[in-house]
PyMOL CGO cylinders between C-alpha atoms (Angstrom):
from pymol import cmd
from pymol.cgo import CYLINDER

trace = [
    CYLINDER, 116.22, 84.44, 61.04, 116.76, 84.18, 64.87, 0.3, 1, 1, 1, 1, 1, 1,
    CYLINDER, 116.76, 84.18, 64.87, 120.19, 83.75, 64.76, 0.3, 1, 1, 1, 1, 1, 1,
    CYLINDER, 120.19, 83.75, 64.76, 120.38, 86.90, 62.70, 0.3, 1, 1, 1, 1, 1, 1,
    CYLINDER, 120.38, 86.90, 62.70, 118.05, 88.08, 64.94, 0.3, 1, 1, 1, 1, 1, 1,
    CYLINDER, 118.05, 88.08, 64.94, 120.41, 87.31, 68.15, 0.3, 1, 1, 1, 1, 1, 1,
    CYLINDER, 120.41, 87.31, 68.15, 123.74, 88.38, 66.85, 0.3, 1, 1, 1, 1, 1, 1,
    CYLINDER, 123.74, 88.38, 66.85, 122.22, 91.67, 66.33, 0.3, 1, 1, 1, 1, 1, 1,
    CYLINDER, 122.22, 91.67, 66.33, 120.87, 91.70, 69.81, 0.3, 1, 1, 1, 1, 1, 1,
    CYLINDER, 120.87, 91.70, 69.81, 124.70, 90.55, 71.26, 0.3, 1, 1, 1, 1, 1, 1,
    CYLINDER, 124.70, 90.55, 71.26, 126.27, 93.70, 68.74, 0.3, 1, 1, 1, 1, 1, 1,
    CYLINDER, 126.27, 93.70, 68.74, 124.15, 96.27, 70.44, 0.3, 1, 1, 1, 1, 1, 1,
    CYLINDER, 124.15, 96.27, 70.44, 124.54, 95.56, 73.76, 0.3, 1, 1, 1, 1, 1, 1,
    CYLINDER, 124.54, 95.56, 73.76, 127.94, 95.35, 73.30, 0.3, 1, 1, 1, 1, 1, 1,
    CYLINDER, 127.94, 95.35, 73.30, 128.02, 99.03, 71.83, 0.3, 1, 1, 1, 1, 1, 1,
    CYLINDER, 128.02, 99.03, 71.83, 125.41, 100.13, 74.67, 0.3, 1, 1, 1, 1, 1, 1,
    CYLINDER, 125.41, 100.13, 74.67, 126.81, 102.77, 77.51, 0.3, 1, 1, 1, 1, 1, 1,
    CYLINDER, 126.81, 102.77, 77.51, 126.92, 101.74, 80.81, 0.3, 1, 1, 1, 1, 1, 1,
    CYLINDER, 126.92, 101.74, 80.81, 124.00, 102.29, 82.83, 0.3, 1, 1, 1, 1, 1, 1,
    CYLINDER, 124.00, 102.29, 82.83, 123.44, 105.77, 85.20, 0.3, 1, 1, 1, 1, 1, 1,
    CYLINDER, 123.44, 105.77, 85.20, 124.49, 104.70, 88.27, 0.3, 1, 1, 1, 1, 1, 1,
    CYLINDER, 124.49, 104.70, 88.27, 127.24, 101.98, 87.16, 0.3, 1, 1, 1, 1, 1, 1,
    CYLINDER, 127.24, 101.98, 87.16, 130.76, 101.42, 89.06, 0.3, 1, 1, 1, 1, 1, 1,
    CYLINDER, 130.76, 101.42, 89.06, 133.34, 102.49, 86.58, 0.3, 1, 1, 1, 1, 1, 1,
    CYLINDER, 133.34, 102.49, 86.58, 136.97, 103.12, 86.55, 0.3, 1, 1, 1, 1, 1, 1,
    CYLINDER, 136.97, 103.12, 86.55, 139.34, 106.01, 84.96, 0.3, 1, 1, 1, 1, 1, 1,
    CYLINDER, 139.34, 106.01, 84.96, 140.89, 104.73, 82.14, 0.3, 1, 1, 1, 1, 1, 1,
    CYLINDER, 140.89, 104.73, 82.14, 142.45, 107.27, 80.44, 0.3, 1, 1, 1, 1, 1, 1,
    CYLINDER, 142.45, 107.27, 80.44, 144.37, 105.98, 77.37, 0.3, 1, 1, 1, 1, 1, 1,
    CYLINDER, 144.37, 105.98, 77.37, 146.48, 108.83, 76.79, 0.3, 1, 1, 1, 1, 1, 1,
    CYLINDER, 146.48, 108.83, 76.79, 148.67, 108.30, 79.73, 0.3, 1, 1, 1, 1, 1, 1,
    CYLINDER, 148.67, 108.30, 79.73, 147.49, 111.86, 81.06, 0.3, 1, 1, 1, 1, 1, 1,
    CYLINDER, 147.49, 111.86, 81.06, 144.77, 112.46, 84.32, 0.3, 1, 1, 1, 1, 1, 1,
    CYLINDER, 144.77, 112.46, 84.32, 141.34, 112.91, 82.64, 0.3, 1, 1, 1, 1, 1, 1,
    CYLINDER, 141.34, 112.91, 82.64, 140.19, 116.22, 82.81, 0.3, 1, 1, 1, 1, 1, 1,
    CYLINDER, 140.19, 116.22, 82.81, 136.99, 116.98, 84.47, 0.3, 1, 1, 1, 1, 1, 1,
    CYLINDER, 136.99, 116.98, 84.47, 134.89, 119.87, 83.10, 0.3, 1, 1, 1, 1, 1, 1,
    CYLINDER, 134.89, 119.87, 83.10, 132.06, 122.71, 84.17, 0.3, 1, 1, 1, 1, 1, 1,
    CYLINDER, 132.06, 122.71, 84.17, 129.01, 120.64, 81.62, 0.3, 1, 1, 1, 1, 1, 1,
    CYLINDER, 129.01, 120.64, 81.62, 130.18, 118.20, 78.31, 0.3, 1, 1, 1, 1, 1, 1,
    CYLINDER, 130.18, 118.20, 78.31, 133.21, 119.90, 76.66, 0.3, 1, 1, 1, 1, 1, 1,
    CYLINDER, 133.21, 119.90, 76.66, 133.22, 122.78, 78.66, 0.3, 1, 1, 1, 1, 1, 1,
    CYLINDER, 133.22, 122.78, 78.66, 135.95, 123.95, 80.87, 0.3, 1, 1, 1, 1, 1, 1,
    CYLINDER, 135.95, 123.95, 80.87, 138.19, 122.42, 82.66, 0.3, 1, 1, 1, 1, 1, 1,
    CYLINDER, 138.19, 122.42, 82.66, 137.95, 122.41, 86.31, 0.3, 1, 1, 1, 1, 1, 1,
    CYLINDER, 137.95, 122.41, 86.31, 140.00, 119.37, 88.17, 0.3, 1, 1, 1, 1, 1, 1,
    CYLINDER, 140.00, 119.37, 88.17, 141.42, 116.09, 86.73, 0.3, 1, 1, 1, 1, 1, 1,
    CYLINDER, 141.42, 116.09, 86.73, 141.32, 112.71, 87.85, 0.3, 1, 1, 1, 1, 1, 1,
    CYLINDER, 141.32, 112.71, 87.85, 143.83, 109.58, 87.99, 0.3, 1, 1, 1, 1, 1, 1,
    CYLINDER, 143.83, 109.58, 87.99, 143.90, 106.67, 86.34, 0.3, 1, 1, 1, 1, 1, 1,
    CYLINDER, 143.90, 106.67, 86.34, 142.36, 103.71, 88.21, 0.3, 1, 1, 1, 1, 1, 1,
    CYLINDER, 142.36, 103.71, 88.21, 139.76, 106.00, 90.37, 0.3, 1, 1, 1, 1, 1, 1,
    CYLINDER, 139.76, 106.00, 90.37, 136.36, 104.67, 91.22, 0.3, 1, 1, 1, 1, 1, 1,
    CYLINDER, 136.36, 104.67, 91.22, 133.92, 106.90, 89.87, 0.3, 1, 1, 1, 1, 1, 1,
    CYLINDER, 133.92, 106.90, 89.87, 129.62, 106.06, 89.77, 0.3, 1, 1, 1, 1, 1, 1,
    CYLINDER, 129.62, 106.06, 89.77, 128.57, 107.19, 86.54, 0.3, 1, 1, 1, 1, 1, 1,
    CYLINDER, 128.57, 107.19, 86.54, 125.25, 109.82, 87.15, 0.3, 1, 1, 1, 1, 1, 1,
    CYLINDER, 125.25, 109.82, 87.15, 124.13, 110.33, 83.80, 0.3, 1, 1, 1, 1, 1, 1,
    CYLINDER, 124.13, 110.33, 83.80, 125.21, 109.80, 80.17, 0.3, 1, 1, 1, 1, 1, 1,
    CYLINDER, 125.21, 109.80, 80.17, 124.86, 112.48, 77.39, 0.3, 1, 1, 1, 1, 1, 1,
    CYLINDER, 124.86, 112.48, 77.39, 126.07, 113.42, 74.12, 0.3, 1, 1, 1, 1, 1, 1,
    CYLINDER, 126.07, 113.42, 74.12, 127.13, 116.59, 73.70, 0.3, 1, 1, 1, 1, 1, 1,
    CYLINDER, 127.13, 116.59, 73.70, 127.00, 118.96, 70.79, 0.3, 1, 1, 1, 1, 1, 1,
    CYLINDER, 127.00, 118.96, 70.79, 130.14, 117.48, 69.51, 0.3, 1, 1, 1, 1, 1, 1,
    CYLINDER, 130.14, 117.48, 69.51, 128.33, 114.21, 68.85, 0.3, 1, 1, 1, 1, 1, 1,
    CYLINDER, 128.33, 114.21, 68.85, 130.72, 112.60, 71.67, 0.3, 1, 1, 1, 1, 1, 1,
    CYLINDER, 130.72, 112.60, 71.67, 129.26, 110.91, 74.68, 0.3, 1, 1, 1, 1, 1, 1,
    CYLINDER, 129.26, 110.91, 74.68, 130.10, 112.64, 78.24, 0.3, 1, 1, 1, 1, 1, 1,
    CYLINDER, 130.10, 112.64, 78.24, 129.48, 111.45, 81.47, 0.3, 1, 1, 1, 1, 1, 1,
    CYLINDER, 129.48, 111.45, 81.47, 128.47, 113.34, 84.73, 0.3, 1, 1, 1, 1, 1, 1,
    CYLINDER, 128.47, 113.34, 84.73, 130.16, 111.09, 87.79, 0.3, 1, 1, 1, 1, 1, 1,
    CYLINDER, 130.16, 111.09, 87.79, 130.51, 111.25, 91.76, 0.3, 1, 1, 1, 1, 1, 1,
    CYLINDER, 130.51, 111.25, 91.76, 133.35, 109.76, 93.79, 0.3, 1, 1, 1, 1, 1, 1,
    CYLINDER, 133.35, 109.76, 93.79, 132.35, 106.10, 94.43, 0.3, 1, 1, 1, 1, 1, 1,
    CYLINDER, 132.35, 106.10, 94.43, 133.08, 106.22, 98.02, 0.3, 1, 1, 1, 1, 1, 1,
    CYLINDER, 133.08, 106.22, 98.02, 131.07, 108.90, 99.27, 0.3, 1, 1, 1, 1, 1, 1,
    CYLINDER, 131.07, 108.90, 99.27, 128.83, 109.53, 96.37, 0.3, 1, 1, 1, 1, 1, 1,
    CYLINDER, 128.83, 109.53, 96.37, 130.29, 113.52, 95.75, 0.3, 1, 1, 1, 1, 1, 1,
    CYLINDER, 130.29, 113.52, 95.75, 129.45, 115.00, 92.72, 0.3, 1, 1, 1, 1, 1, 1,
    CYLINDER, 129.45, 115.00, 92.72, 132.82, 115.92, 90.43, 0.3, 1, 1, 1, 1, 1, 1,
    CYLINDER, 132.82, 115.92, 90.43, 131.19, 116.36, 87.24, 0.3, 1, 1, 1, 1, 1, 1,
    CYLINDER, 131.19, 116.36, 87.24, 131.70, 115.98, 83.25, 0.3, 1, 1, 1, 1, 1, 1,
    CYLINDER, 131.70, 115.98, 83.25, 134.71, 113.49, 81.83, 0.3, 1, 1, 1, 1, 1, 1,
    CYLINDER, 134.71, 113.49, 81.83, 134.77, 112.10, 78.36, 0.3, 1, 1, 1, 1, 1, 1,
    CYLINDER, 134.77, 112.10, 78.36, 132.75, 108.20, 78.49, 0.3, 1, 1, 1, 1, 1, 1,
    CYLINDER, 132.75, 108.20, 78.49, 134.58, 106.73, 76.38, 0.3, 1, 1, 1, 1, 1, 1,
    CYLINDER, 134.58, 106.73, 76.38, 137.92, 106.91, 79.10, 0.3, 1, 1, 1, 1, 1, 1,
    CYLINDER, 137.92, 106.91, 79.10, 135.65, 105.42, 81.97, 0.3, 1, 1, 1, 1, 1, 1,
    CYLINDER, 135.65, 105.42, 81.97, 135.88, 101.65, 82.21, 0.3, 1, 1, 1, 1, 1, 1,
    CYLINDER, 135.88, 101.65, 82.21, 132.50, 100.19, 83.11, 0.3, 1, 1, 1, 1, 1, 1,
    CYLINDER, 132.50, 100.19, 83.11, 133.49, 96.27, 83.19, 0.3, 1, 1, 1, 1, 1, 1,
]
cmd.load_cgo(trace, "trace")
């Protein structure tokens, strides 16, 4: 039973977002910048570069059932604003 009981723990925090306020990374897989929009899948108003530092501010899911995240430049804490979570590399 506790063995069940900790594998189940170890699977959800391994499918757990990062934590507001987390260090992450752009990891965009398709090659392209990721785009950065107005509020989750909204409009597109800049687009970052693979390997930026970004803090992650908060973590939503939108009305497409996909989870977006609202970030600030890591080195001086400037708000940028929505990008898709799932191309932000928390490690």
């Amino acid at each position: 039973m506790h063995r069940v009981f900790l594998a189940a723990a170890v699977l959800f925090a391994a499918a757990a977002p990062a934590a507001a306020g987390q260090i992450c990374r752009v990891a965009d897989p398709t090659g392209t910048m990721l785009n950065v929009r107005t509020a989750p899948n909204m409009r597109v108003i800049a687009n970052l570069a693979n390997g930026l530092r970004v803090e992650m501010l908060q973590v939503v899911v939108g009305d497409d059932g996909k989870q977006w995240s609202f970030v600030a430049d890591a080195r001086d804490g400037r708000a940028i604003g929505w990008v898709f979570r799932p191309y932000l590399d928390c490690r």
